[in-house]
C-alpha positions in Angstrom: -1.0 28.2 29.5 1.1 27.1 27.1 0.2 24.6 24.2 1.3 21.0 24.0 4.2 20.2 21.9 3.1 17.5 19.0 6.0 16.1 18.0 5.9 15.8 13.9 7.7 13.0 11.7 8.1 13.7 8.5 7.2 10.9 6.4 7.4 12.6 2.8 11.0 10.4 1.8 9.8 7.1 2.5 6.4 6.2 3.2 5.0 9.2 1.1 7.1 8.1 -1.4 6.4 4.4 -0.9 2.3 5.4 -0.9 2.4 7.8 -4.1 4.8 6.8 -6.5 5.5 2.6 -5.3 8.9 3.6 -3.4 10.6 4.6 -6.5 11.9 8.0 -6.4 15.9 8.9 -7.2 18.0 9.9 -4.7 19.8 12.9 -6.4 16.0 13.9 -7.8 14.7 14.7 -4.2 18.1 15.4 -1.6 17.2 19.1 -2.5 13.7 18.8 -0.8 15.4 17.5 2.2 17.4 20.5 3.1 14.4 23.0 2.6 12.4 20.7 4.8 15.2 21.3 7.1 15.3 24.8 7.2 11.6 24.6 7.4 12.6 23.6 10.8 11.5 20.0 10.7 14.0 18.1 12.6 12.2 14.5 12.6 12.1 12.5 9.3 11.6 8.8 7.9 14.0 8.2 5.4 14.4 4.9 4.8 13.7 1.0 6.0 10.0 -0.9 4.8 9.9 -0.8 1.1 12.4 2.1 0.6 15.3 -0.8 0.9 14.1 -3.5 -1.5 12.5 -0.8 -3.9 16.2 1.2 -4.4 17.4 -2.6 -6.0 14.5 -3.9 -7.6 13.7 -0.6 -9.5 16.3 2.0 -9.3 20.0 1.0 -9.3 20.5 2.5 -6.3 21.9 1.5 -3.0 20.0 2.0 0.2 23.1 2.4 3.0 24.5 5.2 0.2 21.1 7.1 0.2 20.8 7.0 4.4 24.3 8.6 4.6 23.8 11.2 2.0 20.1 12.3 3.4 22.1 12.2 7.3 24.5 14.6 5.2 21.9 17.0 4.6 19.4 16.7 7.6 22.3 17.2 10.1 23.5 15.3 12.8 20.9 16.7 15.1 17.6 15.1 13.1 16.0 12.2 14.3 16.0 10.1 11.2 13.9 6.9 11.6 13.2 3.8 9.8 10.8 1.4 9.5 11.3 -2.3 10.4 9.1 -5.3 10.3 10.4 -7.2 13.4 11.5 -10.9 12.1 10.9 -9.8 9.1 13.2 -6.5 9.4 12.8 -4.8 5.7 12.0 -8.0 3.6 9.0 -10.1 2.8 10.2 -13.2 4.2 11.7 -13.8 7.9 14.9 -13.4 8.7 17.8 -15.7 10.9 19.1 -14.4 13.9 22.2 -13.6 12.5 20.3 -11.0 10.0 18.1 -9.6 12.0 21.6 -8.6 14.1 22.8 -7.7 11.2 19.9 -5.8 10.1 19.8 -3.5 13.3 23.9 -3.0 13.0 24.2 -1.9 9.6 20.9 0.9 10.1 23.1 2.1 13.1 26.1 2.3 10.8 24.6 4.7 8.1 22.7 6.9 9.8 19.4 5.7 11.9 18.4 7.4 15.2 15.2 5.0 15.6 14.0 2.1 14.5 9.9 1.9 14.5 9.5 -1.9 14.9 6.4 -3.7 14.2 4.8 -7.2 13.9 2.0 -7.5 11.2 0.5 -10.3 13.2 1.1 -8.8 16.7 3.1 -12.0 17.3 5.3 -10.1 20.2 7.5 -13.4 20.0 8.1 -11.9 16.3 9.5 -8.2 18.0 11.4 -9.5 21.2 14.9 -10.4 19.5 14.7 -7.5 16.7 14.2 -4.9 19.8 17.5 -7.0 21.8 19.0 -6.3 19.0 18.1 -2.6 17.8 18.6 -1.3 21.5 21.8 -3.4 21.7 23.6 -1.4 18.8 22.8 2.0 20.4 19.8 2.4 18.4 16.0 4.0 20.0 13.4 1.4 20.0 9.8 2.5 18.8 7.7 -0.9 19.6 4.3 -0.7 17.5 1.3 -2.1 18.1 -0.5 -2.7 14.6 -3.9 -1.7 13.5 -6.8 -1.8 11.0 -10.9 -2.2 11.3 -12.6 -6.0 10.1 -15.0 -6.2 7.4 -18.3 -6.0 8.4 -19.3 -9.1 10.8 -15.9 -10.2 11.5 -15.3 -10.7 15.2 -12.2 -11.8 17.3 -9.4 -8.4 16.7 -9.0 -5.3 16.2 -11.0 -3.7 18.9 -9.8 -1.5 21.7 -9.9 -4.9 23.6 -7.7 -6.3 21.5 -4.9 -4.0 21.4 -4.6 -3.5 25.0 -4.1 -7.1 25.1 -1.7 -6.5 22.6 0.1 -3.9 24.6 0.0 -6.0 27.5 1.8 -9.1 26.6 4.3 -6.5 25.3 4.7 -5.0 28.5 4.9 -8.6 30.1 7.5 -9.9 27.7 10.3 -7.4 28.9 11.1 -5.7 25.9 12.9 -2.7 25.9 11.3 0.6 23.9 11.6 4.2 24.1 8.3 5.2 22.8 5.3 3.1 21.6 3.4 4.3 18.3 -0.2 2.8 16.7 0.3 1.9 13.7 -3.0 1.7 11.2 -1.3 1.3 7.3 -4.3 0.8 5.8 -6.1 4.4 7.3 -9.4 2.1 8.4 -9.8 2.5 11.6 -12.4 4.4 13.2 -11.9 7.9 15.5 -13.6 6.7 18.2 -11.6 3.3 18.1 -8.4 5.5 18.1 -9.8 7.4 21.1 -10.6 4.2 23.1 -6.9 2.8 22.2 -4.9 5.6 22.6 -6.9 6.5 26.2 -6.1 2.5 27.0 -2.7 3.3 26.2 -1.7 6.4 28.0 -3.2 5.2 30.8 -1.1 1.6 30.9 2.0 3.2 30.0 1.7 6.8 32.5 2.5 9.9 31.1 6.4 10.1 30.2 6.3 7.2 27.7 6.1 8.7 24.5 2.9 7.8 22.2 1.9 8.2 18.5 -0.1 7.2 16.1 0.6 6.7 12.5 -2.0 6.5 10.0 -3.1 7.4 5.7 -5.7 9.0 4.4 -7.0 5.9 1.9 -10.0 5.7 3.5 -10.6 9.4 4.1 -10.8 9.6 8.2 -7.3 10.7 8.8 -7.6 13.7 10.0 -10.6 12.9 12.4 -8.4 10.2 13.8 -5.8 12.3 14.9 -7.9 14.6 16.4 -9.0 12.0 18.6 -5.6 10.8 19.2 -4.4 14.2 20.4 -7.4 14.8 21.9 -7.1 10.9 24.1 -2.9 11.8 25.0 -0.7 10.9 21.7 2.3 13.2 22.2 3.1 12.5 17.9 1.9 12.2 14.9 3.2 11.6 11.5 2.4 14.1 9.0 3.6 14.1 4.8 4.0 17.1 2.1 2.6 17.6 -0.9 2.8 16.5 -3.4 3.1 13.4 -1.8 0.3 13.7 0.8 -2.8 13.1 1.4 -4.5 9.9 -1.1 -2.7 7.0 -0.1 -0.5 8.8 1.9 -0.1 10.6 5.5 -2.3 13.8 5.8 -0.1 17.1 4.4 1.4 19.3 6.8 -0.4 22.4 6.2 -3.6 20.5 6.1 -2.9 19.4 9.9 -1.4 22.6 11.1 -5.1 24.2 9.6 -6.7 21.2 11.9 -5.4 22.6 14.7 -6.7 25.7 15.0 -7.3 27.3 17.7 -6.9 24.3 19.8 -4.4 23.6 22.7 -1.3 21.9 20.4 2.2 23.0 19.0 2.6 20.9 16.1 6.2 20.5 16.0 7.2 24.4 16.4 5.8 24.4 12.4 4.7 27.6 10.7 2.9 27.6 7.5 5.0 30.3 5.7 7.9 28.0 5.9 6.0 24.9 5.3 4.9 26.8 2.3 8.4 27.3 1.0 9.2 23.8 1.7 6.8 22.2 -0.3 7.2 24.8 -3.5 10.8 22.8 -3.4 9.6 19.7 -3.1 7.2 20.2 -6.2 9.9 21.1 -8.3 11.9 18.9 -7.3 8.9 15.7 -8.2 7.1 17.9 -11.3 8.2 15.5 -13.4 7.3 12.1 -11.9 3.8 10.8 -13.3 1.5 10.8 -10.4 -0.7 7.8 -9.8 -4.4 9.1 -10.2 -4.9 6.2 -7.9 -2.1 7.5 -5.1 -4.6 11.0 -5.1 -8.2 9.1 -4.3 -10.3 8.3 -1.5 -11.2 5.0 -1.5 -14.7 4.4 0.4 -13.7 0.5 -0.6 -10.4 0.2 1.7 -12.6 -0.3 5.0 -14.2 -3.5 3.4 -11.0 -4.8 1.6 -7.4 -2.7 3.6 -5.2 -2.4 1.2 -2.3 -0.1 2.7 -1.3 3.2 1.4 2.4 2.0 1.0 1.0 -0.9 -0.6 -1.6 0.3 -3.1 0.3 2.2 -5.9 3.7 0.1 -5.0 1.1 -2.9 -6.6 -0.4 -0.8 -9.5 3.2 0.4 -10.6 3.8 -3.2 -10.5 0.8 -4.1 -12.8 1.4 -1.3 -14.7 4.4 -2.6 -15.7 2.7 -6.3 -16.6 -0.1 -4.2 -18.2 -2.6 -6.0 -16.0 -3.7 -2.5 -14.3 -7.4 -3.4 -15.5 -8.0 -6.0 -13.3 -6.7 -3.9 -10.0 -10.8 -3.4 -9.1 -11.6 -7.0 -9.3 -8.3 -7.6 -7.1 -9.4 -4.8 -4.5 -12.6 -6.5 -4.5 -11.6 -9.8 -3.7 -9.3 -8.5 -1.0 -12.0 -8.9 1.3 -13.1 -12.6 1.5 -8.9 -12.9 1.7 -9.1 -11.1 4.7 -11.7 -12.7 6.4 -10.3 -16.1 5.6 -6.8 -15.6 6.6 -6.6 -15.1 10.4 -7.1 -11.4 10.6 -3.4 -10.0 10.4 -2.8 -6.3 10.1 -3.3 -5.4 6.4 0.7 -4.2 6.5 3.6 -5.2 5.1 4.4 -8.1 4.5 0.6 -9.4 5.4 -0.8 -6.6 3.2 1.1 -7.9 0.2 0.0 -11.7 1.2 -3.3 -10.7 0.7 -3.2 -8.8 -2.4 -1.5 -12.0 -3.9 -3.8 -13.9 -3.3 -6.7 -11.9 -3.9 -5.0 -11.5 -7.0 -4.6 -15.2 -7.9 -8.0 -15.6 -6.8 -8.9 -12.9 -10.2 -6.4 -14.2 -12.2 -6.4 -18.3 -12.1 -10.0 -18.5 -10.0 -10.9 -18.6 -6.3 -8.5 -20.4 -3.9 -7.0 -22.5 -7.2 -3.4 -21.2 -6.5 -3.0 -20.2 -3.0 0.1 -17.6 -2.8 3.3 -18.5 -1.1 3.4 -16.4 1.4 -0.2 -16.0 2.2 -0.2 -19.7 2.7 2.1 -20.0 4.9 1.3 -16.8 7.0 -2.4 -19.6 7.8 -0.1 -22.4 8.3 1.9 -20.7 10.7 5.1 -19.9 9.4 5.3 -16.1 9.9 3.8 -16.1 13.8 0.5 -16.7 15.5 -2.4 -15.4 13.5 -4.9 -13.3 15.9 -7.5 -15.8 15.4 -7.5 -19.3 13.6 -7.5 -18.8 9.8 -10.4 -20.9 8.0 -9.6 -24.3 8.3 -10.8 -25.6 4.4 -8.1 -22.9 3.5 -5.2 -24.0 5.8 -6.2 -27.5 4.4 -5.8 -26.2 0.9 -2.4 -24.4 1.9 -0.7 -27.3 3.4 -2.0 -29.4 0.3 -0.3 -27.3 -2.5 2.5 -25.7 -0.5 3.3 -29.1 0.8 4.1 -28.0 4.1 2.1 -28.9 7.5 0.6 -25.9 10.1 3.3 -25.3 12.7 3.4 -23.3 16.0 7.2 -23.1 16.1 8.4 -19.7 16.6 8.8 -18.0 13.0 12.8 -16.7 13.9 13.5 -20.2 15.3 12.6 -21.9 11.8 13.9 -19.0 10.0 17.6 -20.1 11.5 17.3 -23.5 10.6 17.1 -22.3 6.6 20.9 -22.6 5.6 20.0 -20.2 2.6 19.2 -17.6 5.3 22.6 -17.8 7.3 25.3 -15.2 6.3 27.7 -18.0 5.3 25.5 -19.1 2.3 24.8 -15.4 1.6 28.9 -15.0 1.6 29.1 -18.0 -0.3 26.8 -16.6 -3.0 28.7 -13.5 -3.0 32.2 -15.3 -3.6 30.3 -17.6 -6.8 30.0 -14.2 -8.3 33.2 -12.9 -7.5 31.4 -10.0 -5.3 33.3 -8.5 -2.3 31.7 -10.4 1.0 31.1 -6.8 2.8 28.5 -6.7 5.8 26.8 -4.3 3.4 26.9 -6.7 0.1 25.9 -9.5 2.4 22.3 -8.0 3.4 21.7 -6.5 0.3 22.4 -10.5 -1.1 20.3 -11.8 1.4 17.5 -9.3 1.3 17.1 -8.8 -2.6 18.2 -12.0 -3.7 18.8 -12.2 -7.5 18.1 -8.8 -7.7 20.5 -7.9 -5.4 23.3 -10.3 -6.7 22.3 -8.5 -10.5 22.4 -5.2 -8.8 25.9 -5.5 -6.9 27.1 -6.6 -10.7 26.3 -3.6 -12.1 22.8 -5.2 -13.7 20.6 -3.2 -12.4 17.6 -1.3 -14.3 16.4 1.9 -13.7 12.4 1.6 -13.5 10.7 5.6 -12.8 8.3 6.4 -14.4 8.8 10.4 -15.6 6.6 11.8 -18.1 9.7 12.9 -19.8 10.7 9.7 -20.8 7.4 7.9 -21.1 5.8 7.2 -24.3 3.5 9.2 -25.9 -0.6 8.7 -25.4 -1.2 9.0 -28.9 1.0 8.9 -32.4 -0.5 9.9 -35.4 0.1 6.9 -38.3 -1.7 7.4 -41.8 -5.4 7.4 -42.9 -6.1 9.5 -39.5 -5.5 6.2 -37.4 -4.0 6.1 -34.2 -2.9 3.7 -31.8 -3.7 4.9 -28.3 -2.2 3.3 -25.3 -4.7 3.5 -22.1 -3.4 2.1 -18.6 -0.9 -0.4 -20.4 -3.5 -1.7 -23.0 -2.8 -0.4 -27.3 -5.8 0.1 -29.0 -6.4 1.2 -32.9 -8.6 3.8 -33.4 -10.0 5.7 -36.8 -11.2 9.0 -36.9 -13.3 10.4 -39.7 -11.9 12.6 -41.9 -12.7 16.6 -41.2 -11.4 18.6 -38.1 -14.9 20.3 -37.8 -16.5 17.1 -38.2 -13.9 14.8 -36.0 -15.4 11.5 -34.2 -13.9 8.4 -33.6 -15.6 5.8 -36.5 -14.0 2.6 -34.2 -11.5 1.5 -31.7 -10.4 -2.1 -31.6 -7.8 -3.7 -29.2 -4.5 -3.6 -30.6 -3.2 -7.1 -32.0 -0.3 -8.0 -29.8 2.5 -8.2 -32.6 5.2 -10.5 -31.2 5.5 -14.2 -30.5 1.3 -14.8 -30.2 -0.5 -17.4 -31.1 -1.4 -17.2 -35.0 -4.8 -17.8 -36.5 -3.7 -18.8 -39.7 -0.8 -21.8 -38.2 -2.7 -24.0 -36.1 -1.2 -25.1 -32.6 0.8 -28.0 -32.8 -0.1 -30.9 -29.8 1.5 -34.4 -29.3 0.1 -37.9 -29.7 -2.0 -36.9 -26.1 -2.9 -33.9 -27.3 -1.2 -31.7 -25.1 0.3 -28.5 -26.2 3.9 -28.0 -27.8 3.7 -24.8 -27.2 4.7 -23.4 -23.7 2.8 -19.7 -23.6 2.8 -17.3 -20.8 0.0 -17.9 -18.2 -0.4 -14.3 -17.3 1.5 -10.8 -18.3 4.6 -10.8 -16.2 8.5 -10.4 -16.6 10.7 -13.5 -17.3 12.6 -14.0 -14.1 14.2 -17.2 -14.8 14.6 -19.5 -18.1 15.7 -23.5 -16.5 16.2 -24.6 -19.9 18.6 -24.2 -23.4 17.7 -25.3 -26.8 18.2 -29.1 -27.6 17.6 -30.0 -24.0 15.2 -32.9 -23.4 12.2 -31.8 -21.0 9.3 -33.7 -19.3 5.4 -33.1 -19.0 5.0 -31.1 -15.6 8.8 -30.2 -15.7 9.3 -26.1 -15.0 11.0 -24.2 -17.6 10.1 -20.8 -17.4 9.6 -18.8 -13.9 7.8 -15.7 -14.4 7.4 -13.0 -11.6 4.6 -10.1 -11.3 3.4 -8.6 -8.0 6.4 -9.9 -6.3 5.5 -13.6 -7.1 7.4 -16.5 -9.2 4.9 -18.2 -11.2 6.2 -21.5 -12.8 5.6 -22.5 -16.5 5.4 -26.1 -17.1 6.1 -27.9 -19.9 2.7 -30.2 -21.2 4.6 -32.6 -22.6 7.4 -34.4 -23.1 10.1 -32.8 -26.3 12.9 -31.2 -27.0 13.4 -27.5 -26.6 13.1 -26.5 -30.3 13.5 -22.1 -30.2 13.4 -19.8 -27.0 11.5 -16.9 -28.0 12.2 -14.9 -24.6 15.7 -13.3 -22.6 15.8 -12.6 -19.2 14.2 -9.9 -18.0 11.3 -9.5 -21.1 8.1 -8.6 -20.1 5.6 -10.7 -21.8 2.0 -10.7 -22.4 -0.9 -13.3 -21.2 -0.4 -16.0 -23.8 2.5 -15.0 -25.4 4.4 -17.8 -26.9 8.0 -18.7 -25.2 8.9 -21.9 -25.8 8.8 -24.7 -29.1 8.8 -27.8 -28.7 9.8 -30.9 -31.3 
């Protein structure tokens, strides 16, 4: 009898890259990967969509449509090539108007895409029914998703067996149109015996020539047991990574799979180790000199209780990395939880996943539920979809109060196309300000990235990868054996005694930050209320915006600065009323938690 065919995605070029390395790999760096994976004989990859759009603008100076056509170059016009898309939301944070999501779906045709994997993070189904109109409608395959993760313990309501067949259900009721159907568990929480109950649910509501996969990472360590019993319940694919970007946050390697497999009844993908082998030696070289996350190679036996995402785990320590914040990244993971079990109980995937890492990490950083994040507050209030069950109500209260906005029920893709700044004539009209060429291409990239894609598309872009080639060194030898050591972001002094057969370390002390802090010796200067007239940074972060110029008259409470970290603007207010006496900061800075960026007179 002969085995059953598995049918294998590759998932190495986007989400393995999005889970090790924050989505920020160069194109020219890893192309050559892509043709050895091909003559390994793998025919079905992911190569772009989810954060391997935004993440080319925001940290690479690259564009996304050029990288699709170049990786179609060398995969062939045979390879399934697939994306990811986040229905209304298609490969952004926020929701999208009609006219993008069309958009969207036209332009993934255009440069390359076979299918489109589609998925709600709330399982809103309202949130999938135009994207998949639209993906089918531009000749594209539809893979509809149904979204998974396991609760904390004692939370109730979701994310049961139950639960996704009622899921499944209301997508089969609603009329959309799909050519295959794929589980999608970001986070890696869910149980193999959960996957076994779903999967059998699945195969047995949608008969046996639908096809049906499950997608999952290895974060909390369960990975491999859950395909198993996916195979073992129907699933006709899985989605599989190489090393060096497997395993960790990421999908379970190749090899490590095909060795799963043995001597049981499945043909993964026509694969054979020698070849695989080959494959990832190339890959290797091609990556040797990209510093690896030590946190993108763990096993987290946290993620179950707080699920933080694979994709979304090392994209959020690059990002404090570059703040130099990466200390507080256990506290964050730790808080996680409570944010999930307040917030309604969406899929712990992008853009939800990122909702609740904000606001777990306001919740470290300014105290519990005293800033409630943008997005997570309005994912409670309403604004991105129906919520599987009612968020907590005292923090919907405290969402509507600072976000000034009230809970709505209105479909998220019918409020999205009542924003005028999410049409494509304000996008075109952006575009024309900066005398930019109006291009169906320069228009999504406008409206997806915003600033950062307006800076990119005029030529502003920066190049953030971090090689050990060009990072600094750990240690550099000054005088009077001292060194300053620099540990997850943080300078520290250190003395050594003297003697190389007697070396210890006689004291290490935090480095004094040496630019624009607060000095000892010149005491802080306050008005006639006593507020300060000094505005200082709040929290390490990069200056996204400065409102004001010298000489310019401001009021108490009026913003001056915006800063952004973890994908969020934080204001800085002034605390009085002045004048704008120096700027200390440019665009773009990074600055550190009470650094000082504005005088006032």
């Amino acid at each position: 009898m002969a085995k059953k065919f598995i049918d294998v995605m590759d998932t190495t070029f986007r989400d393995g890259f999005q889970s090790v390395f924050g989505a920020r790999v160069l194109m020219d760096d890893f192309l050559p990967a892509v043709s050895a994976a091909k003559e390994a004989g793998i025919n079905h990859f992911e190569f772009g969509g989810g954060a391997r759009f935004q993440s080319l603008y925001f940290y690479l100076n690259e564009d996304a449509f050029t990288m699709m056509d170049k990786f179609r170059e060398v995969a062939g016009k045979d390879a399934n090539l697939q994306t990811l898309s986040r229905g209304v939301n298609t490969v952004t944070l926020d929701t999208g108007s009609r006219e993008l999501v069309d958009l969207h779906a036209k332009l993934f045709a255009k440069h390359g895409t076979t299918t489109i994997r589609n998925f709600d993070a709330l399982n809103d189904v309202k949130n999938l029914e135009y994207s998949a109109q639209r993906i089918k409608h531009h000749g594209l395959k539809h893979e509809v998703v149904v979204t998974m993760m396991d609760l904390p313990p004692n939370c109730v309501g979701a994310h049961d067996a139950k639960f996704y067949e009622k899921c499944l259900r209301k997508i089969l009721d609603s009329g959309i149109e799909f050519d295959s159907v794929c589980f999608k568990d970001a986070s890696g929480t869910s149980s193999p015996e959960k996957v076994y109950q779903t999967i059998k649910m699945a195969r047995n509501l949608l008969g046996d020539d639908i096809h049906l996969r499950l997608h999952t990472h290895e974060t909390a360590g369960v990975s491999i047991a859950c395909y198993l019993a996916a195979l073992e319940a129907g699933a006709d694919g899985i989605d599989l990574a190489a090393s060096p970007v497997s395993g960790g946050t990421s999908q379970p390697d190749i090899l490590t799979m095909l060795h799963a497999v043995k001597g049981k009844n499945y043909d993964l993908g026509g694969l054979e180790v020698d070849k695989i082998l080959k494959y990832e030696e190339v890959l290797h070289e091609c990556l040797k000199d990209y510093f690896m996350p030590p946190e993108a190679t763990q096993v987290s036996p946290l993620i179950p209780f707080s699920p933080m995402p694979g994709g979304a785990l090392t994209a959020n320590t690059q990002m404090m990395r570059d703040n130099n914040i990466l200390d507080k990244f256990p506290a964050v993971i730790k808080a996680m939880r409570e944010v999930v079990e307040k917030g309604g109980y969406g899929t712990s995937v992008t853009p939800v996943s990122q909702f609740y890492f904000q606001q777990a990490f306001n919740n470290v950083i300014f105290g519990p539920w005293k800033k409630i994040a943008e997005g997570y507050g309005k994912m409670v209030l309403g604004y991105f979809g129906k919520t599987p069950v009612t968020p907590d109500s005292h923090i919907v209260e405290l969402a509507a109060k600072q976000l000034n906005l009230e809970p709505t029920t209105a479909a998220a893709i019918d409020i999205a196309d009542k924003d005028e700044t999410k049409s494509i004539a304000y996008t075109k009209s952006l575009l024309e300000k900066e005398g930019l060429e109006a291009t169906e291409e320069n228009i999504f990239i406008a409206a997806a990235c915003k600033e950062k894609g307006i800076a990119y598309l005029k030529g502003e872009g920066k190049v953030m990868v971090r090689k050990n080639s060009n990072m600094p060194k750990a240690t550099t030898k000054s005088s009077s054996n001292q060194f300053s050591v620099t540990v997850n972001g943080n300078n520290y002094n250190v003395e050594v005694a003297d003697g190389f057969n007697n070396f210890s370390i006689k004291s290490i002390t935090l480095a004094k930050p040496s630019e624009h802090k607060e000095s000892k010796s010149e005491p802080k200067i306050v008005s006639s209320t006593g507020a300060s007239n000094e505005i200082i940074a709040t929290m390490s972060a990069g200056v996204f915006k400065i409102l004001v110029n010298t000489g310019d008259s401001v009021q108490s409470g009026q913003t001056v600065v915006i800063l952004e970290a973890m994908k969020m603007e934080i204001p800085i207010k002034a605390e009085c009323d002045g004048e704008i006496e120096e700027i200390l900061i440019s665009q773009g800075q990074t600055v550190e938690d009470g650094q000082l960026l504005i005088k006032l007179k």
